[in-house]
Legacy VTK file of the C-alpha trace (Angstrom):
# vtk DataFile Version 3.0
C-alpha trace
ASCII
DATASET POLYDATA
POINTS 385 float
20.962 -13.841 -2.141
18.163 -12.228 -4.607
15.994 -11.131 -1.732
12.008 -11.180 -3.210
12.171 -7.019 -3.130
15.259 -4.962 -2.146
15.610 -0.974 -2.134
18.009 1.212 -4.460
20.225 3.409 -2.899
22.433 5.764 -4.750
24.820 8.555 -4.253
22.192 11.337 -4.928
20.178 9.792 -2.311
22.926 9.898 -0.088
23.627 13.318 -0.736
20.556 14.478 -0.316
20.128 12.942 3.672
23.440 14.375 3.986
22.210 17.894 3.298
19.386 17.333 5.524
22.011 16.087 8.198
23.731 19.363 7.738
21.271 21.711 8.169
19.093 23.127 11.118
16.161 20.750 10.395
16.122 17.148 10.697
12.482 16.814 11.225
9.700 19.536 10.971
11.340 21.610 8.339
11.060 22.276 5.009
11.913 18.966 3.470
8.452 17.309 4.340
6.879 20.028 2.737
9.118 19.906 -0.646
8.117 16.081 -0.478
4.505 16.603 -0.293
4.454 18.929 -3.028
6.337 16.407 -4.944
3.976 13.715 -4.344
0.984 15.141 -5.007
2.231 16.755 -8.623
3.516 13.160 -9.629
0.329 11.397 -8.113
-2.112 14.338 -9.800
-3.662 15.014 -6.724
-4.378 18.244 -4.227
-2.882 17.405 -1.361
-0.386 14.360 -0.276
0.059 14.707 3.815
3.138 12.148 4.936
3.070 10.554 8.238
5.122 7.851 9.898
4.408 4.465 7.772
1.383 3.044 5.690
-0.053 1.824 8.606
-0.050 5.453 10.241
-1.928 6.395 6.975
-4.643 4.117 7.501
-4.692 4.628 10.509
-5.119 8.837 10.417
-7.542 8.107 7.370
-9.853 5.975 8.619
-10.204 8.542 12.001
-10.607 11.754 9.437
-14.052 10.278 8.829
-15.087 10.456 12.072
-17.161 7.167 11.682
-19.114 5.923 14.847
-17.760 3.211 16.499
-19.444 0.020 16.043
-20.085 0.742 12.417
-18.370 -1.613 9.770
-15.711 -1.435 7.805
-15.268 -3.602 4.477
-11.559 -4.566 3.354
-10.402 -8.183 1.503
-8.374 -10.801 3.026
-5.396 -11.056 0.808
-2.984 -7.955 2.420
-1.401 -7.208 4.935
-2.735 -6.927 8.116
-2.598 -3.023 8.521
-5.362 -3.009 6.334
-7.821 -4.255 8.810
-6.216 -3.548 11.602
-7.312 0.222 11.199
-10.824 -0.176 11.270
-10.209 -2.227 14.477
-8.093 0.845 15.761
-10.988 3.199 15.147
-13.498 1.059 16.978
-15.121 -0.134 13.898
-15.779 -3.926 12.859
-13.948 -5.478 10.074
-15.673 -7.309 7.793
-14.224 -8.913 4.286
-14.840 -9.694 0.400
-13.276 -12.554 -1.334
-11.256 -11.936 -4.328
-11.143 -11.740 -7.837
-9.368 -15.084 -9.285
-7.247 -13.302 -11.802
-6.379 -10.131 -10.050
-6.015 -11.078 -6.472
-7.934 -7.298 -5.900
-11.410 -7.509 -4.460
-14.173 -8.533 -6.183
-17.116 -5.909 -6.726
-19.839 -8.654 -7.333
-18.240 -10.038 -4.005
-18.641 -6.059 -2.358
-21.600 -5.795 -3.458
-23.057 -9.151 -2.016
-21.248 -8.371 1.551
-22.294 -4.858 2.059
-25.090 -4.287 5.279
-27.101 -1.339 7.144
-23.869 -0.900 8.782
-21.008 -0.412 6.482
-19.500 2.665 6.205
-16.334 2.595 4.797
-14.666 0.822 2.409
-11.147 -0.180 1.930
-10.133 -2.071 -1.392
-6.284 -2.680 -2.030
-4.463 -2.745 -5.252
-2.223 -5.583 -4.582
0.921 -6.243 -6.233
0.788 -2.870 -8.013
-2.595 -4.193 -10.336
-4.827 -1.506 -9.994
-8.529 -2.658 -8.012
-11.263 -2.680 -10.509
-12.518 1.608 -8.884
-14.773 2.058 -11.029
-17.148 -0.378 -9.938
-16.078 0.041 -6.451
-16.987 3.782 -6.557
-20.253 3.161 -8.364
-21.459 0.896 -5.307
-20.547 3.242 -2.870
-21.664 5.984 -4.372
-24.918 4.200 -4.199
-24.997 3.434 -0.870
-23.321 7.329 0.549
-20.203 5.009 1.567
-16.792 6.123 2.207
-13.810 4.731 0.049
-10.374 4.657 1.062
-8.338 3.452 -1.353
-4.813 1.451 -0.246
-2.475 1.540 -2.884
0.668 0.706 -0.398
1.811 -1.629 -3.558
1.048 0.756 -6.016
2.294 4.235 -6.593
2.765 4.559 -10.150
0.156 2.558 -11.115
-2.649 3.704 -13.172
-6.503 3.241 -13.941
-8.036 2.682 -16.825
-8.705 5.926 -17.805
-4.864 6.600 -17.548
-5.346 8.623 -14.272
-2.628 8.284 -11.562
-3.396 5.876 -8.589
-4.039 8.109 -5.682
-5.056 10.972 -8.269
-8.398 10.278 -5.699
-10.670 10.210 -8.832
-12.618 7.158 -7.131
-12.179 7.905 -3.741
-11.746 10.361 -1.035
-8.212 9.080 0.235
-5.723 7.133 -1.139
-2.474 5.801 1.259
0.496 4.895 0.431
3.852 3.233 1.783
7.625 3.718 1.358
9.011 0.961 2.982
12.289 -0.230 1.473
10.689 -3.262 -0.897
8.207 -0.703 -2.149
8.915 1.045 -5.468
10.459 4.272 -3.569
12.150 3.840 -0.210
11.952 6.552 2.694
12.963 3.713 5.729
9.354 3.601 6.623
7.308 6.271 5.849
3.714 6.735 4.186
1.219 9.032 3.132
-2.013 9.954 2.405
-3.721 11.333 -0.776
-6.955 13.241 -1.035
-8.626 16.360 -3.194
-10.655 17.568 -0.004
-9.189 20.228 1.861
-11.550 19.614 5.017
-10.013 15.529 5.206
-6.129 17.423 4.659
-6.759 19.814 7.324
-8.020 16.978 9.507
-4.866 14.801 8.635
-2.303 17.464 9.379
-3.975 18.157 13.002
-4.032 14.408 13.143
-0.367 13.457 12.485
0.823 15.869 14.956
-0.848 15.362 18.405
-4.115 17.054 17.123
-2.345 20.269 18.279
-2.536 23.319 15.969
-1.006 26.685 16.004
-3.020 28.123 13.706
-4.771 31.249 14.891
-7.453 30.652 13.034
-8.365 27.232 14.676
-8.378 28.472 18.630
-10.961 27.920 20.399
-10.017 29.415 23.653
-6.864 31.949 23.296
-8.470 34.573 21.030
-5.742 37.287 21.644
-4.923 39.887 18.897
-2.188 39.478 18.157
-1.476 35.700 19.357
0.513 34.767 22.509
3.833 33.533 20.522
3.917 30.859 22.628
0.543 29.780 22.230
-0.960 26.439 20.884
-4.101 23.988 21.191
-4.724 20.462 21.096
-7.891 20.476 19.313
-8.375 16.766 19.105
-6.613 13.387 20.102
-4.056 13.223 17.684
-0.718 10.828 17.228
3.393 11.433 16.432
2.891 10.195 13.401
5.380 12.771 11.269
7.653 12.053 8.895
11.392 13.330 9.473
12.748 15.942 6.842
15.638 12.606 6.691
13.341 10.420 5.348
11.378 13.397 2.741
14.762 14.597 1.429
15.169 10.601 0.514
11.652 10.230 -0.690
12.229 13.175 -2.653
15.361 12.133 -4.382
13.661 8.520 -4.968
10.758 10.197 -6.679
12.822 11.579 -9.464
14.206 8.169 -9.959
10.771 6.439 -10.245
9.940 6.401 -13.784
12.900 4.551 -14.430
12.292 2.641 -11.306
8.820 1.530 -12.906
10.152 1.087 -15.898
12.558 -1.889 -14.832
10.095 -3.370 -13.171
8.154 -3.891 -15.808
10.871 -4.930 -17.708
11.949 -7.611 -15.549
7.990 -9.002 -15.646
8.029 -9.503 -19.201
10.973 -11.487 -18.924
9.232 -13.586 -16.689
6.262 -13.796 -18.325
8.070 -14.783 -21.503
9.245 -18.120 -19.830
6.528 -18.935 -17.286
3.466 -18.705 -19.249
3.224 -21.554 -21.053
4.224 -23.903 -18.082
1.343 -26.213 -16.911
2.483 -25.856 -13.221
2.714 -22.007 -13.015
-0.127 -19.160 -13.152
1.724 -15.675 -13.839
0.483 -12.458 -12.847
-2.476 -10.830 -14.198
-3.125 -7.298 -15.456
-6.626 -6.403 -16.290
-7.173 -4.688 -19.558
-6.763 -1.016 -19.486
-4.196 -0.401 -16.373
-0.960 -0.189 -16.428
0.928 -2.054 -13.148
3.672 -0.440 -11.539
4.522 -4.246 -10.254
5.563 -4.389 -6.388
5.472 -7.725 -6.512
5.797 -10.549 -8.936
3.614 -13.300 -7.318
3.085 -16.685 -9.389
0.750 -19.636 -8.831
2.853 -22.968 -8.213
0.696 -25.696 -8.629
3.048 -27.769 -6.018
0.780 -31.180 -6.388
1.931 -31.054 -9.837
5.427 -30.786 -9.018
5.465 -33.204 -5.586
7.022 -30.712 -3.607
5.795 -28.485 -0.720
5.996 -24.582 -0.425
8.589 -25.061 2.175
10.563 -27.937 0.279
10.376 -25.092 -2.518
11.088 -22.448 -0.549
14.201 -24.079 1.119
15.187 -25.226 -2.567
15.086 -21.508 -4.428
17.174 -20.712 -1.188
19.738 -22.975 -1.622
19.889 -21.515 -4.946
20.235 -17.799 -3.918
16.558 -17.276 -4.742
14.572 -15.579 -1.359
10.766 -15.747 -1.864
7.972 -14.640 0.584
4.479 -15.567 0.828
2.174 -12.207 0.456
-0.089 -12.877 2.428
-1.722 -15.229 4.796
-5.459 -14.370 4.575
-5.913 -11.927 7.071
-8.994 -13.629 8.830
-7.320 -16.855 9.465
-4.961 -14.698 11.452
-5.726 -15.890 15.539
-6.472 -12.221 16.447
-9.287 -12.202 13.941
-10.232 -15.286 14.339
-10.542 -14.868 18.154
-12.294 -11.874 18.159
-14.205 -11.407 15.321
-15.306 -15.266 14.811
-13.702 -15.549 11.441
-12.936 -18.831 9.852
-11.183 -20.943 7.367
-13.533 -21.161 4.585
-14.830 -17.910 4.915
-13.367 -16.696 1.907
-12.670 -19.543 -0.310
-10.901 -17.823 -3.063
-8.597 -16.103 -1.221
-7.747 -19.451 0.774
-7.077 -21.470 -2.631
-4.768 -18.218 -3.604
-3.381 -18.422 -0.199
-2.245 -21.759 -0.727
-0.073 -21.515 -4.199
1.091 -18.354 -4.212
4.829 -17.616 -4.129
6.542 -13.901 -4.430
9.948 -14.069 -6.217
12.832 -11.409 -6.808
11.554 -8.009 -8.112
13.460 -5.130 -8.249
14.702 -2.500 -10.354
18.409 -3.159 -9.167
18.450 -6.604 -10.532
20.328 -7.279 -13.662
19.916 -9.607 -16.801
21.879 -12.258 -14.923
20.049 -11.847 -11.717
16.901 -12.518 -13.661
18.190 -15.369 -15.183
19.347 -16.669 -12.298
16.143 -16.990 -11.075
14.453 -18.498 -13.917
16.530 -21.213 -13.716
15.981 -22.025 -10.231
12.125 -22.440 -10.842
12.208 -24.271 -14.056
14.419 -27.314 -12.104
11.795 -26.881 -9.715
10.343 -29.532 -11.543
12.614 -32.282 -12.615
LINES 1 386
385 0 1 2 3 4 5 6 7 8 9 10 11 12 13 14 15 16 17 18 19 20 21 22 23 24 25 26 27 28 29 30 31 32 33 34 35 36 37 38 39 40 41 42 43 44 45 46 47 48 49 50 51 52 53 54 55 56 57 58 59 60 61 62 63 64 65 66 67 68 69 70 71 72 73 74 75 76 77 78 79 80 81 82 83 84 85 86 87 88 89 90 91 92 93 94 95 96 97 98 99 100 101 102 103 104 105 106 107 108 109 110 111 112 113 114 115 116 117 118 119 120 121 122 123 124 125 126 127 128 129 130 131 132 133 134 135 136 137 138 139 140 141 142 143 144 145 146 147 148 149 150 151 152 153 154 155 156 157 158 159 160 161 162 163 164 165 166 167 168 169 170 171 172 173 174 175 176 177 178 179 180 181 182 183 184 185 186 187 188 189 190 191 192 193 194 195 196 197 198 199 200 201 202 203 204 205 206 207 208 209 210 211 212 213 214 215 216 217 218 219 220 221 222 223 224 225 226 227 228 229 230 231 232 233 234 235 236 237 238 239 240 241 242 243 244 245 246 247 248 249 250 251 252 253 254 255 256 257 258 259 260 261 262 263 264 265 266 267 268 269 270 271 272 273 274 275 276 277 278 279 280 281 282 283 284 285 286 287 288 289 290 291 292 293 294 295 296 297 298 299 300 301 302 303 304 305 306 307 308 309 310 311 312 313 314 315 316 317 318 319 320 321 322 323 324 325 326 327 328 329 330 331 332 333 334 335 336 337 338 339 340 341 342 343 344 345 346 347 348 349 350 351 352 353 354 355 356 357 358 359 360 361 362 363 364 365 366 367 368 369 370 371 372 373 374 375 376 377 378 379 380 381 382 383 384
């Protein structure tokens, strides 16, 4: 089975968790470290702080900003749920843009229309690796003295159009990331943060570990000279939201691989693109002038009136075949939670709904060879008999 995204595993990665296994560290030692340096010299950022999973790092970036609850929060409704789900978690409202029609990113026009006295922060994502359009985004904001978190879980190795690294934070004050295993680099789970401000990393480290520092400098109360060795403070309410030196020394040895990693990817999407583009009943992927995709996903547009078939008839049918597919995503405000809480609605976001209902994710991954790739071709072009 050609699963729609699969991790690569090889024996340098292995070696390097069994060093880690080895030695006298297998979380809070010099391997997370080593990783964050690596990270933010490959993303062309200041700091890179790793925590737990991507939804940790929205999570702990959202509550660096210290918004007041009640305040708003703007994401769009084509992700995954984590990226509402922490403005919810810092008491914050979520609110949502409909999307751009090519890209599948949020639409500034769109932003710009939804925006009120009470948005604070926003949150665009660059799904399926294609880069959101930042510069507009950051010019609105900018306007308005909002906050801009940028989620780029789909999209480290991407770049803007100005050839700077995604989560280079050129646009924004943070950028998050994810490392799950169908992401470009696999850690298990894992995630981190990006950002160029040393007051938000400071904030982020005392956040990812309890809120408990034991920094001298930081007390507030023990003010002995020289320090109690014993001593430490929990300055704020903080989470366990580390990342194990296991899962760094993997992310590590991943990141050397990830040029290449990219570089297949891409690959593989021409191939596709090659085939699909010139049949009626399929819309390929998009990327806008300019960027360059590191291509998480390979989503197409399957017109499936045209071809009298269901998703699920199709679904079941690419199966048979040894194709797996996934659906990313259902709109996030159709979701009951949001709906229940928040009053959301189909119809809401029209353009994400219409996306919602042809899209189809299909095998993408560096590991895949020519005959994988052909395999499934074949299996969607007798889609259609």
């Amino acid at each position: 089975m050609l699963n729609y995204g699969k991790h690569w595993i090889d024996q340098d990665d292995i070696a390097a968790v069994t060093k880690v296994l080895e030695s006298d560290f297998l979380t809070q030692g010099p391997e997370v470290l080593n990783f964050e340096k690596n990270l933010a010299d490959f993303l062309e950022t200041r700091f890179a702080v790793v925590v737990a999973n991507g939804t940790a790092a929205l999570h702990l970036a959202v509550k660096a900003l210290e918004l007041e609850k009640g305040q708003q929060g703007i994401t769009c409704p084509n992700t995954f749920a984590a990226s509402a789900n922490c403005l919810v978690y810092n008491g914050l409202e979520p609110a949502f843009v409909d999307i751009d029609e090519k890209s599948y990113c949020m639409d500034p026009a769109e932003l710009e229309r939804r925006i009120t006295r009470r948005t604070k922060v926003i949150i665009p994502v660059h799904f399926a690796g294609q880069p959101a359009d930042m510069e507009r985004i950051k010019d609105i904001a900018f306007k308005r003295n909002l906050h801009v978190i940028e989620d780029a879980s789909h999209a480290i190795g991407s770049k803007y159009e100005n050839d700077r690294m995604v989560g280079a934070c050129c646009y924004a004050e943070m950028c998050v990331f994810s490392f799950h295993p169908v992401k470009t680099i696999a850690t298990g789970e894992g995630g981190a943060i990006t950002t160029n401000l040393k007051s938000l990393y400071d904030k982020l480290i005392l956040l990812r570990n309890h809120g408990i520092t034991k920094d001298p400098s930081k007390f507030k109360i023990d003010l002995s000279n020289p320090p109690n060795p014993w001593y430490y403070e929990m300055l704020d309410l903080g989470f366990n939201y580390r990342l194990t030196d296991i899962q760094a020394a993997l992310g590590t040895s991943q990141l050397k691989r990830i040029d290449a990693f990219i570089q297949r990817r891409r690959e593989i999407v021409a191939r596709y693109n090659e085939v699909f583009k010139n049949i009626p009943w399929l819309t390929i992927p998009y990327e806008r002038e300019g960027v360059f995709s590191a291509f998480h996903l390979y989503v197409l547009k399957i017109d499936f009136e045209k071809i009298g078939k269901t998703r699920a008839q199709v679904m079941e049918e690419l199966k048979a075949k040894g194709v797996g597919t996934q659906v990313h995503y259902i709109p996030v405000h159709l979701q009951p939670y949001y709906r229940e809480h928040f009053g959301f609605k189909e119809g809401d976001f029209p353009r994400a709904e219409q996306y919602y209902r042809q899209c189809l994710s299909i095998p993408l991954y560096p590991k895949m060879t020519d005959a994988d790739v052909d395999q499934v071709i074949h299996a969607i072009m007798e889609l259609k008999g």
